[in-house]
Backbone as CSV, one residue per row, in Angstrom:
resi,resn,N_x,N_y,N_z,CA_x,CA_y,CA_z,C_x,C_y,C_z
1,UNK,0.847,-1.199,0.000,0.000,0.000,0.000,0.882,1.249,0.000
2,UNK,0.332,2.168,-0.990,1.362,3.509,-0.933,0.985,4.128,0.534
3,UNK,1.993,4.396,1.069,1.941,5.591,2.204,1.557,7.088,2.297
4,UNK,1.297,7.231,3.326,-0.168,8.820,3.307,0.660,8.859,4.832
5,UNK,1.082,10.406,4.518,1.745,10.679,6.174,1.179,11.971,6.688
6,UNK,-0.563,11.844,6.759,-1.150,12.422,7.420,-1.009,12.308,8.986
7,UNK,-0.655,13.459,9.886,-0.150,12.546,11.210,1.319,12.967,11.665
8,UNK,1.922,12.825,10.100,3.499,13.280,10.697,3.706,14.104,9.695
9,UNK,3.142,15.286,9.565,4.178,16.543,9.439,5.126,17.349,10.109
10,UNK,4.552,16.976,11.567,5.663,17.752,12.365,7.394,16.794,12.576
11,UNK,6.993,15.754,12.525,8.079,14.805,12.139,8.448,15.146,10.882
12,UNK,8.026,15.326,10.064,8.698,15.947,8.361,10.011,16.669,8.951
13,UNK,9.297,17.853,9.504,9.196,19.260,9.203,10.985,19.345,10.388
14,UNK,10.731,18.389,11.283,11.457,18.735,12.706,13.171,17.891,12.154
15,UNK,12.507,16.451,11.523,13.582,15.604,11.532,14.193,15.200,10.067
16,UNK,13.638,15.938,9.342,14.288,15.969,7.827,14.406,17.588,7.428
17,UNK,12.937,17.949,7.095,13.204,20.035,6.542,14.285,20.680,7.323
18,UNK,14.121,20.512,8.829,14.406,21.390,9.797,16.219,20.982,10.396
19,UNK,16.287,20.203,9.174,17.885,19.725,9.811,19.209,19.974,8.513
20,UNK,20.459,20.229,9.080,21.132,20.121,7.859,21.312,19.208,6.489
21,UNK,20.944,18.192,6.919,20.898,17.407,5.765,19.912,17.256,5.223
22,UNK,18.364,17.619,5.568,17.604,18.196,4.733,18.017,19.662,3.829
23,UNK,18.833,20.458,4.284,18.988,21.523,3.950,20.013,21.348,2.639
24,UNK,20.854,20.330,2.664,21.759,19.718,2.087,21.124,19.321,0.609
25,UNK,19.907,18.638,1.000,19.479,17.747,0.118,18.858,18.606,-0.916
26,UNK,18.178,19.554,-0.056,17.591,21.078,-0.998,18.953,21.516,-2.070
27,UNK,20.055,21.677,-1.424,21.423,22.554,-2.067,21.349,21.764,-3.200
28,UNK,21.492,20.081,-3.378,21.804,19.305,-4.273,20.688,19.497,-5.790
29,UNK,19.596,19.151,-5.090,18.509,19.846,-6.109,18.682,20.878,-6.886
30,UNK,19.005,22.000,-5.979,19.347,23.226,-6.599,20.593,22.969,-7.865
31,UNK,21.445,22.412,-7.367,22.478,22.691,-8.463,22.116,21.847,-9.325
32,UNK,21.823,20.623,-9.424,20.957,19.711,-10.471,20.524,20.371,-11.292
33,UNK,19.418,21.643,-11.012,17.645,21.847,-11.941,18.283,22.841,-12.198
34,UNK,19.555,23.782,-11.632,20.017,25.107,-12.231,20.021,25.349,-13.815
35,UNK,21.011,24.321,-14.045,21.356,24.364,-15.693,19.634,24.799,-16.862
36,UNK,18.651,23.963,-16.050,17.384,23.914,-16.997,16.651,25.336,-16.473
37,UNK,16.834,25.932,-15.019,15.828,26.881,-14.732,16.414,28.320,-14.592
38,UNK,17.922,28.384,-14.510,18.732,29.572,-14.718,18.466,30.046,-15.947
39,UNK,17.812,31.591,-15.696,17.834,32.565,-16.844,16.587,31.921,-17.898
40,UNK,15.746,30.582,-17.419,14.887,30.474,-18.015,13.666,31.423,-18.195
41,UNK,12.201,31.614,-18.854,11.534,32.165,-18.642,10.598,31.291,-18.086
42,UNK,9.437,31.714,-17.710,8.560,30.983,-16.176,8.088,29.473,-17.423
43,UNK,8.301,28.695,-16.435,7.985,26.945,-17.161,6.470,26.594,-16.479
44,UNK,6.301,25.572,-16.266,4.728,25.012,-16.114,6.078,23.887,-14.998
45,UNK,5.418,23.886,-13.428,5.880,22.791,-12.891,5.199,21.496,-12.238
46,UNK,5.651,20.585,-12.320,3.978,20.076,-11.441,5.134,18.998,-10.514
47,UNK,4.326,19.316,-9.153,5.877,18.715,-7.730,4.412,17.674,-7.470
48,UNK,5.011,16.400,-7.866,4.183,15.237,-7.783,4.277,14.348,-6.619
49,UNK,3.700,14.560,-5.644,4.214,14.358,-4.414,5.073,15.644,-3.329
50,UNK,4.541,16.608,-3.707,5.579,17.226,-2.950,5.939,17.865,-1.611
51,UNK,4.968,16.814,-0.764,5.079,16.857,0.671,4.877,18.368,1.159
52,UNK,5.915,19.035,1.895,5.504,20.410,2.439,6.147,21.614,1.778
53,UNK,6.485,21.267,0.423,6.794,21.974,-0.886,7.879,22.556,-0.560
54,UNK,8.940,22.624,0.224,9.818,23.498,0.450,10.610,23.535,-0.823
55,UNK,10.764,22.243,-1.481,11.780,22.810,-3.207,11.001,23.940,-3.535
56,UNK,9.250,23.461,-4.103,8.934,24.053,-5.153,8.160,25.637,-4.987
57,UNK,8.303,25.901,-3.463,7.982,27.102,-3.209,9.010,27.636,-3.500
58,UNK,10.301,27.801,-3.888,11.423,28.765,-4.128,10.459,29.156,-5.662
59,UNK,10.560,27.876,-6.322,10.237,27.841,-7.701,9.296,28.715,-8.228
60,UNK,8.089,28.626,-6.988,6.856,29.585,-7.380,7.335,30.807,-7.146
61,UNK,8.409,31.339,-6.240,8.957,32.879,-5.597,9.689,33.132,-6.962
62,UNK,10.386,32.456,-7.608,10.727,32.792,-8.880,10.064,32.980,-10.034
63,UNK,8.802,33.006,-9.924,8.172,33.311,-11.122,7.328,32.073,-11.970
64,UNK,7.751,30.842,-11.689,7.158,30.206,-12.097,5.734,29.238,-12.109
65,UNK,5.231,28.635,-12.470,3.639,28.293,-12.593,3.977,26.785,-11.588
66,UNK,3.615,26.937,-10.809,3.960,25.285,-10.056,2.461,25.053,-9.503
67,UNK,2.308,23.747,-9.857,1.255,22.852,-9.224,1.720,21.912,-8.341
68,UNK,1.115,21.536,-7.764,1.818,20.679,-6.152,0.657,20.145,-5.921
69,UNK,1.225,18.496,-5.640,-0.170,17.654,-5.722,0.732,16.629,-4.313
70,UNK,-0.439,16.177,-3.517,0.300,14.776,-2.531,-0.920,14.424,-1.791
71,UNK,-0.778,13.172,-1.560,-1.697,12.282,-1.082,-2.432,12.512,0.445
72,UNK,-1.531,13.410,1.253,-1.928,13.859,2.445,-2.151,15.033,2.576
73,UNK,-3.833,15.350,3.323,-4.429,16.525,3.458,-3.233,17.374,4.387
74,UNK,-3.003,16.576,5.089,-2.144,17.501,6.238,-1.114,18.037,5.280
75,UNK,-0.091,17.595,4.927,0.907,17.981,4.045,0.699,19.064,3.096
76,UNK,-0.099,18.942,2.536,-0.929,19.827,1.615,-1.308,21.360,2.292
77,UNK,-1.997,21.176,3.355,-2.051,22.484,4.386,-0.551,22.978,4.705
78,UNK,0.088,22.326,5.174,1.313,22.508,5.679,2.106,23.618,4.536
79,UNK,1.950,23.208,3.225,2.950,23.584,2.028,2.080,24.794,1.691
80,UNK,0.471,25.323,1.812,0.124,26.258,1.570,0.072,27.133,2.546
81,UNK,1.007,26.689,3.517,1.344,27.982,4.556,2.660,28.826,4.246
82,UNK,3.691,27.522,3.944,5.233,27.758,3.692,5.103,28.819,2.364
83,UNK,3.880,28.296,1.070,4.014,29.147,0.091,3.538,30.786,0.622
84,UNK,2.583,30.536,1.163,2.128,31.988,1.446,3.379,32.963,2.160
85,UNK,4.042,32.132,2.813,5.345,32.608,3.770,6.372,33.202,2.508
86,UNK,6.830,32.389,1.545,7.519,32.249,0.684,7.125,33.299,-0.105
87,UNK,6.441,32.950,-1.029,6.171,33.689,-1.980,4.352,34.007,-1.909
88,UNK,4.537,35.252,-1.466,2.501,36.071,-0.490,2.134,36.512,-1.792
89,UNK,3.042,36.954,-2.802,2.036,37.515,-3.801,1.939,36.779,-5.433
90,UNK,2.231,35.089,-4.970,1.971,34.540,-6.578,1.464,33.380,-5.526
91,UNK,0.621,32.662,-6.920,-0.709,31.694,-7.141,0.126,30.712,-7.243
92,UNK,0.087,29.210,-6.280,-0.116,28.025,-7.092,-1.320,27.165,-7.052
93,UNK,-1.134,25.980,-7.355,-2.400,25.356,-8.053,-2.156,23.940,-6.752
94,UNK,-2.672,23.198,-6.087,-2.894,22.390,-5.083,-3.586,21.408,-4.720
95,UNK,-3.563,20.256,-5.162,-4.172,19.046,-5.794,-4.052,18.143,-4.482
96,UNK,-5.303,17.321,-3.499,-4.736,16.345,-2.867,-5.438,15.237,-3.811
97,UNK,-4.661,14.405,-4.196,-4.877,12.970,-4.779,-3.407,12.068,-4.772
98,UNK,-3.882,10.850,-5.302,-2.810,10.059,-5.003,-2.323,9.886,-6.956
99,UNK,-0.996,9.566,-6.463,-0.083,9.842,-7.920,-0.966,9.214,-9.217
100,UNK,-1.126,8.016,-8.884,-1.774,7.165,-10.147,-3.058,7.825,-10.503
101,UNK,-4.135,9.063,-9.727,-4.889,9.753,-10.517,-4.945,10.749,-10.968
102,UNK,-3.542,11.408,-11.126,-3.058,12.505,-11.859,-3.411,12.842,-12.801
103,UNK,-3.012,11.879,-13.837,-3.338,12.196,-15.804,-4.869,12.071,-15.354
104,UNK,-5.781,11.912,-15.060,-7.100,11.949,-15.081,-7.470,13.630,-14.623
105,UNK,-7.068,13.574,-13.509,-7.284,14.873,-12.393,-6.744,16.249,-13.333
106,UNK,-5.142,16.250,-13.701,-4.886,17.552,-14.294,-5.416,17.814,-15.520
107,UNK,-5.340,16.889,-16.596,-5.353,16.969,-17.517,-4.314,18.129,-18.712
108,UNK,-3.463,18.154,-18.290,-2.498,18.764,-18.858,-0.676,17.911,-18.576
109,UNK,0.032,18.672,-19.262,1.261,17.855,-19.695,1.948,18.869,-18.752
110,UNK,3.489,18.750,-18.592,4.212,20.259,-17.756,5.861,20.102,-18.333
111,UNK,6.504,21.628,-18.363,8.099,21.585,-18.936,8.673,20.960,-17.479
112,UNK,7.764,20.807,-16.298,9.266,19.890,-15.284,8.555,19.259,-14.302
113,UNK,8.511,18.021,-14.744,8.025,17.512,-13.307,8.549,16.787,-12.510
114,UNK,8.394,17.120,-10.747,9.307,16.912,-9.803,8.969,15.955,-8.944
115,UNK,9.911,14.640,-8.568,9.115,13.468,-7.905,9.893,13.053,-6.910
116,UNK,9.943,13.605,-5.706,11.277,13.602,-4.778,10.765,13.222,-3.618
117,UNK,11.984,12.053,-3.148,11.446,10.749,-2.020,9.980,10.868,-2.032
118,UNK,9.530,10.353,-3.139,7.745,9.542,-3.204,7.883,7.877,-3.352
119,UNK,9.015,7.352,-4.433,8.591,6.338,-5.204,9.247,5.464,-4.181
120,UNK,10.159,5.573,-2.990,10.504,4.750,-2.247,9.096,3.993,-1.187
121,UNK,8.354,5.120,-1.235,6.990,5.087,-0.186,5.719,4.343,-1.126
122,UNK,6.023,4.154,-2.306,4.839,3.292,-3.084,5.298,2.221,-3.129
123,UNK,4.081,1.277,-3.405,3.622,-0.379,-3.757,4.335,-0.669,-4.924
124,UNK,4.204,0.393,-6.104,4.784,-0.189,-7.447,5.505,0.935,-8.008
125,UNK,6.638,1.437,-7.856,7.327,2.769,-8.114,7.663,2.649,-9.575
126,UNK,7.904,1.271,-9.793,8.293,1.529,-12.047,7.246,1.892,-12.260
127,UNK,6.459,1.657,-11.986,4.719,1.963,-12.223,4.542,3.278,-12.392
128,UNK,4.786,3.427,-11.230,4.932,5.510,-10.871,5.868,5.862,-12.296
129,UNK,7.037,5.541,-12.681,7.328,6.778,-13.763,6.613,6.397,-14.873
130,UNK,6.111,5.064,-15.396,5.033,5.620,-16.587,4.152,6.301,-16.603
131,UNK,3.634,6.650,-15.181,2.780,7.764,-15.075,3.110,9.203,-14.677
132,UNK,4.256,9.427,-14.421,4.903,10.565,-14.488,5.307,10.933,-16.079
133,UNK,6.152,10.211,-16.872,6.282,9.837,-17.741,5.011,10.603,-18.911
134,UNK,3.580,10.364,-18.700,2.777,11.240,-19.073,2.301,12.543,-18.982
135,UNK,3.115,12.975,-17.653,2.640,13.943,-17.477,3.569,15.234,-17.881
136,UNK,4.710,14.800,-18.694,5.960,15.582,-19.103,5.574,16.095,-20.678
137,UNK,5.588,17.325,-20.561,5.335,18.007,-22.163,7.171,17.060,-23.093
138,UNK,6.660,17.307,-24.510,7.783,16.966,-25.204,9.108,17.970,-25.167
139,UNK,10.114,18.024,-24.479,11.120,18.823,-24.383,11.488,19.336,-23.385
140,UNK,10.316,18.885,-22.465,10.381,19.230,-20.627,11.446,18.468,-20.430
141,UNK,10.820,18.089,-18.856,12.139,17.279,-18.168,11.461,16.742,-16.840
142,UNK,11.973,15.537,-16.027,11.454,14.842,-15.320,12.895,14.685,-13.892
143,UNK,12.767,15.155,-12.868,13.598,15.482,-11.982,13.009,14.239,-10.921
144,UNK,14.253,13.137,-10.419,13.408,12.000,-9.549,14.361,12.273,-8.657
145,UNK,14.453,12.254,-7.484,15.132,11.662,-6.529,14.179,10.590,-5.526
146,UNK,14.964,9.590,-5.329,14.931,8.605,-4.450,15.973,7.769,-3.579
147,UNK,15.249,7.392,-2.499,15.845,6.692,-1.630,16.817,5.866,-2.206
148,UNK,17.793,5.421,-1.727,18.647,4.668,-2.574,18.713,3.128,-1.701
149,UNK,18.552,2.178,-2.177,18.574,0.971,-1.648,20.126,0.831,-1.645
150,UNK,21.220,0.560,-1.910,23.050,0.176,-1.831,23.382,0.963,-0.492
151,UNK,22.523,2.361,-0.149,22.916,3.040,1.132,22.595,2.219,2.206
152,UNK,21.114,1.620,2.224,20.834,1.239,3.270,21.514,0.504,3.901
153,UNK,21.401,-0.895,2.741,22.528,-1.935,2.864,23.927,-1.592,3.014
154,UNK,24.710,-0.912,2.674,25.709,-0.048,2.979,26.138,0.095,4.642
155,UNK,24.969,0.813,4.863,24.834,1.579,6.228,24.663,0.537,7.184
156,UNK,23.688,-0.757,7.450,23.514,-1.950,8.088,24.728,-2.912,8.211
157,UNK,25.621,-2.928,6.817,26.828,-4.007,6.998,27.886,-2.864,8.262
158,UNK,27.489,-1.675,7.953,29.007,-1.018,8.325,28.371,-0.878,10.059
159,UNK,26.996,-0.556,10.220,26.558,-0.873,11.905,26.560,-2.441,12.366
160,UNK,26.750,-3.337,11.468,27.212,-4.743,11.916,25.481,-5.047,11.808
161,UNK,25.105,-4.884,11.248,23.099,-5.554,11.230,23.135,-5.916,9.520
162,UNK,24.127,-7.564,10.012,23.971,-8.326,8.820,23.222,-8.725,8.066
163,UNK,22.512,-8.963,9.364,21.073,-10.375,8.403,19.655,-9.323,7.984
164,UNK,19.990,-7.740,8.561,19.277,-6.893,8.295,19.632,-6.271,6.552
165,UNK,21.032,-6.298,6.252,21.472,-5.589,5.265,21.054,-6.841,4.234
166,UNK,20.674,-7.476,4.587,20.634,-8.948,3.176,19.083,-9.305,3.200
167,UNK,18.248,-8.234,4.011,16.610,-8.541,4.217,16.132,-7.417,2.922
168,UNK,15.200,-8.284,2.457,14.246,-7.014,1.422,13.155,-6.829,1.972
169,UNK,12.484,-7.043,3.058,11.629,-6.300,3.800,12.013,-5.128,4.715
170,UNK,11.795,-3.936,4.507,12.439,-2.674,4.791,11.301,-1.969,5.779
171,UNK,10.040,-2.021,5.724,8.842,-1.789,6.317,8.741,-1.562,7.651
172,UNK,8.497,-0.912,8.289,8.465,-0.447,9.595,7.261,-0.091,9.953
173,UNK,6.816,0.433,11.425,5.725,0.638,11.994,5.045,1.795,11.319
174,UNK,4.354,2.188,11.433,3.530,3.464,10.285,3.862,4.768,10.667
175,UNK,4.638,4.987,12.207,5.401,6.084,12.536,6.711,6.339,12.455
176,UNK,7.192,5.198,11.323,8.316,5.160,11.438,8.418,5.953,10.545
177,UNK,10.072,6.827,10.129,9.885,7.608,8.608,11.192,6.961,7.943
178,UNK,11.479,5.031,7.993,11.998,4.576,6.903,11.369,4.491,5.819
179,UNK,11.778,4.869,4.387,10.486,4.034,3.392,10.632,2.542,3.645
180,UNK,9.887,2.226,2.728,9.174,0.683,2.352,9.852,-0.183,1.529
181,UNK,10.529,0.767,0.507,10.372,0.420,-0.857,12.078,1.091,-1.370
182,UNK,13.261,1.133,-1.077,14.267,1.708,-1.389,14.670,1.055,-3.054
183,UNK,15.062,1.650,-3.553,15.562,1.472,-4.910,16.666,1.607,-5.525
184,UNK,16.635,0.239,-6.348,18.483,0.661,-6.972,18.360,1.256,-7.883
185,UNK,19.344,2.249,-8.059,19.654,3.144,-9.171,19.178,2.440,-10.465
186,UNK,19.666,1.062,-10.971,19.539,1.052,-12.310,18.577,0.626,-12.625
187,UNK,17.554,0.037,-11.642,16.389,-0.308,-12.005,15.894,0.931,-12.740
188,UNK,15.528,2.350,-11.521,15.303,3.522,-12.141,15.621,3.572,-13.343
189,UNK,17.021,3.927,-13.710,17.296,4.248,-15.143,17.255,3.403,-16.347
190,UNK,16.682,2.358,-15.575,16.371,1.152,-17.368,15.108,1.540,-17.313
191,UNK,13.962,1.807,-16.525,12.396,2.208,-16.540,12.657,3.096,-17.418
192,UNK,13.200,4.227,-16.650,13.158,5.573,-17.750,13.951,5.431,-19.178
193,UNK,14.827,4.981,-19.012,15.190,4.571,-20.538,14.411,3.694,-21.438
194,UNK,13.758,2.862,-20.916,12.864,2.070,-21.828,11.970,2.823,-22.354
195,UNK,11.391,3.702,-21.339,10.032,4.894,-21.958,10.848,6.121,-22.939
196,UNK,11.737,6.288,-23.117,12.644,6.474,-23.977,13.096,8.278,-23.242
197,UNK,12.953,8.093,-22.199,13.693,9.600,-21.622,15.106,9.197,-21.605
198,UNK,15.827,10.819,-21.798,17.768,10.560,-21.887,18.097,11.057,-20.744
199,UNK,18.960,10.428,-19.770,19.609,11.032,-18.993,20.208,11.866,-18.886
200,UNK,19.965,13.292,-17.709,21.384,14.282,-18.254,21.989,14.547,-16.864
201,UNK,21.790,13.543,-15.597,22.273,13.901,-14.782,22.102,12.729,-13.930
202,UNK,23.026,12.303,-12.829,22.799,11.363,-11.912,24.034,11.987,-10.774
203,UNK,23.031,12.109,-9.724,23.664,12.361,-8.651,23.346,11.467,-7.354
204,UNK,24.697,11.355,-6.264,24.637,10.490,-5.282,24.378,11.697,-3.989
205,UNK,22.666,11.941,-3.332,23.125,12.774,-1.792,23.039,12.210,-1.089
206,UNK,24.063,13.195,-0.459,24.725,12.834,1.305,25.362,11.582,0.741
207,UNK,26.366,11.393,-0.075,27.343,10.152,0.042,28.418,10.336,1.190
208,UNK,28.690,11.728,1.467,29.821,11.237,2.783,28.891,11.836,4.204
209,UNK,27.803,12.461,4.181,27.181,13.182,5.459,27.019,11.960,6.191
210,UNK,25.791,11.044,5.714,25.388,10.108,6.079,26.276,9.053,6.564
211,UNK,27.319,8.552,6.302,28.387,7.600,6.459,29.377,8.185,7.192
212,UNK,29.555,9.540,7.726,30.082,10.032,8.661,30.258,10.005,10.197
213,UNK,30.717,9.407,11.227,30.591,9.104,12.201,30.074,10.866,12.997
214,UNK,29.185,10.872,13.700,28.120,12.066,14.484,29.262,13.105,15.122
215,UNK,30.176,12.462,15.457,31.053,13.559,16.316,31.696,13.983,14.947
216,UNK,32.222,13.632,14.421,32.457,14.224,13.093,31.992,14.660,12.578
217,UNK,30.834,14.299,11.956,29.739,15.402,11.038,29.467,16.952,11.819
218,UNK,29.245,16.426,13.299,28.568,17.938,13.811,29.658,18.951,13.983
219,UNK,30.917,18.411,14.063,31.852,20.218,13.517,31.800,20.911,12.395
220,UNK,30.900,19.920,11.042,31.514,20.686,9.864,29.876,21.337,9.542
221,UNK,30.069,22.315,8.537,29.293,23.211,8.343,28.560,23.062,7.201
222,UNK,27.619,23.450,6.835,26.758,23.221,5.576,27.355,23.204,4.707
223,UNK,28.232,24.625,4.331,29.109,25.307,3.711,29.987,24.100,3.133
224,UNK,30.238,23.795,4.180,31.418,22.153,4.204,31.135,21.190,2.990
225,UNK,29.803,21.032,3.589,29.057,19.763,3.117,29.179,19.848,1.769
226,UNK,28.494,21.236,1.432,28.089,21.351,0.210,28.788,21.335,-0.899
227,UNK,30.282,22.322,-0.271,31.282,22.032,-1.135,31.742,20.779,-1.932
228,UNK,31.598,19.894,-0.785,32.398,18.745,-0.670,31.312,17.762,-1.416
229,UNK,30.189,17.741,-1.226,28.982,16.702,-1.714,28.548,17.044,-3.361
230,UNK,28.786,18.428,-3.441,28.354,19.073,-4.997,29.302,18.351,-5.735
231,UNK,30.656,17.662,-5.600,31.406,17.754,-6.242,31.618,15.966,-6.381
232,UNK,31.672,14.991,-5.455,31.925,13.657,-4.741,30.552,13.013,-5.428
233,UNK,29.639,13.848,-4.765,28.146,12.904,-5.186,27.914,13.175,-6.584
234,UNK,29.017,13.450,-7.825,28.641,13.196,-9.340,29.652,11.910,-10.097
235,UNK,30.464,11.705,-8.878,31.643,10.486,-9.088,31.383,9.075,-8.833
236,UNK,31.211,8.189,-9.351,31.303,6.761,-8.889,32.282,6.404,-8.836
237,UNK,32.466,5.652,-7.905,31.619,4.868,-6.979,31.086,5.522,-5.811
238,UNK,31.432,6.877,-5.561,30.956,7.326,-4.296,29.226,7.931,-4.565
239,UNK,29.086,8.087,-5.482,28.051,8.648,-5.401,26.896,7.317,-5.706
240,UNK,26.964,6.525,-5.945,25.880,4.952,-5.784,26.239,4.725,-3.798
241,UNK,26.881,5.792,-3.201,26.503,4.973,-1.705,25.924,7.083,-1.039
242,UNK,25.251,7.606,-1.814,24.586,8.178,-1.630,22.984,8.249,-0.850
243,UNK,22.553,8.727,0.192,21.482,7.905,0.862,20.156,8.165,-0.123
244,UNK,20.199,9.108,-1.116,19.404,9.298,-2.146,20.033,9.580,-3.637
245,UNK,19.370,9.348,-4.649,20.296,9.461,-5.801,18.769,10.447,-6.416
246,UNK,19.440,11.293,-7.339,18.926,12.480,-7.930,19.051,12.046,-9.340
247,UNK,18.049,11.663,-9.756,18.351,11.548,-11.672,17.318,12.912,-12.579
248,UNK,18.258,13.294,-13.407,17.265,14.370,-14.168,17.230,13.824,-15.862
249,UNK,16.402,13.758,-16.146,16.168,13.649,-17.605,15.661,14.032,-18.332
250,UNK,15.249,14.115,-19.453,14.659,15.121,-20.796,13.843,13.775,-21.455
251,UNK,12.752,14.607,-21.749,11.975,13.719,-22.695,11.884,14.633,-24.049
252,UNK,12.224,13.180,-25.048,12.758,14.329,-26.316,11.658,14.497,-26.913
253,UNK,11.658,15.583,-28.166,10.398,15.875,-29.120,10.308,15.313,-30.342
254,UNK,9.758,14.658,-29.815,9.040,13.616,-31.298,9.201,14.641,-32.877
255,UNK,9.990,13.638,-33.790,10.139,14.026,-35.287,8.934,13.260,-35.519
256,UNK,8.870,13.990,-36.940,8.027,13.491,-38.120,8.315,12.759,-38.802
């Protein structure tokens, strides 16, 4: 069953938004979507899933047309407070439904649509990008980040929770905020390549935050991070032990 985290926004908000490596994870985004939204003129966005909108409210403060759709009423309230905070004198558009009734619900296509830590929290996530997949105008672009399954496992061999790192049941109590559903990179990118989108970016975040021992991490500074992660999390092998991987792609325009 896809997950609905009506209930825990203040857990969102306290133990991911409200911390550096949420803040981190924002920076990474940013430099990702720069290349497509620097010096652009205003695009059509639609943040498919986008929890308490903190990406895509910058997006709307910049001028652009963003729709923001997610499965939880609470969440949904939550993100039309941050926008009003954000940006008080532009409109977005605010959809609660669940992903798979989108193409029904909007009825329109968009130049970027944004799908960040959703598909780890669904039942059938290849599923999810053929239907994202529709909802991308020809020449747009489709921005995913997800949970990365190699971190987890990663992270379990190196805390010594063997027989945990070799389990594919990932599922936790309904207050928990592990996903369900972590994913390997290439699954992602053979889905999207089969539907015939081109890759123009793959990034590994938090490949060294996360794997950092706590007394260590807490001297260094965002500043730190960012330097250091903008640059590490575009390299393999370090960036496949990233606790999320960022893929951006283009869907091309059909010849005649």
């Amino acid at each position: 069953m896809d997950r609905n985290f009506d209930g825990l926004s203040a857990r969102f908000n306290s133990q991911i938004y409200g911390t550096l490596k949420g803040q981190l994870r924002l920076k990474m985004l940013d430099l990702d979507l720069a290349p497509i939204l620097s010096g652009a003129p205003a695009v059509s966005v639609l943040d498919a899933g986008g929890g308490m909108g903190q990406f895509s409210c910058a997006l709307l403060a910049q001028g652009h047309d963003v729709t923001m759709t997610d499965i939880s009423e609470e969440m949904l309230s939550e993100a039309k407070l941050i926008f009003e905070e954000v940006a008080p004198d532009k409109f977005a558009h605010f959809l609660c439904a669940p992903l798979q009734s989108l193409p029904s619900q909007l009825k329109q296509t968009y130049d970027l649509v944004l799908n960040h830590a959703v598909l780890e929290w669904l039942e059938s996530p290849l599923e999810a990008i053929e239907i994202l997949y529709s909802l991308i105008n020809e020449g747009g672009h489709l921005s995913l980040m997800f949970y990365n399954r190699h971190a987890i496992v990663w992270r379990n061999l190196m805390n010594g929770s063997w027989q945990r790192a070799h389990n594919d049941y990932f599922h936790h109590d309904k207050n928990h905020l592990m996903p369900q559903n972590p994913l390997e990179p290439q699954d992602v990118l053979n889905k999207a390549q089969e539907l015939g989108l081109e890759l123009i970016s793959w990034r590994g975040i938090r490949c060294v935050h996360d794997h950092m021992p706590k007394f260590m991490r807490d001297k260094k500074t965002l500043d730190e991070f960012v330097t250091l992660e903008s640059r590490i999390g575009l390299e393999a092998p370090y960036r496949d032990l990233g606790r999320y991987v960022h893929m951006v792609f283009s869907k091309p325009i059909k010849t005649q």
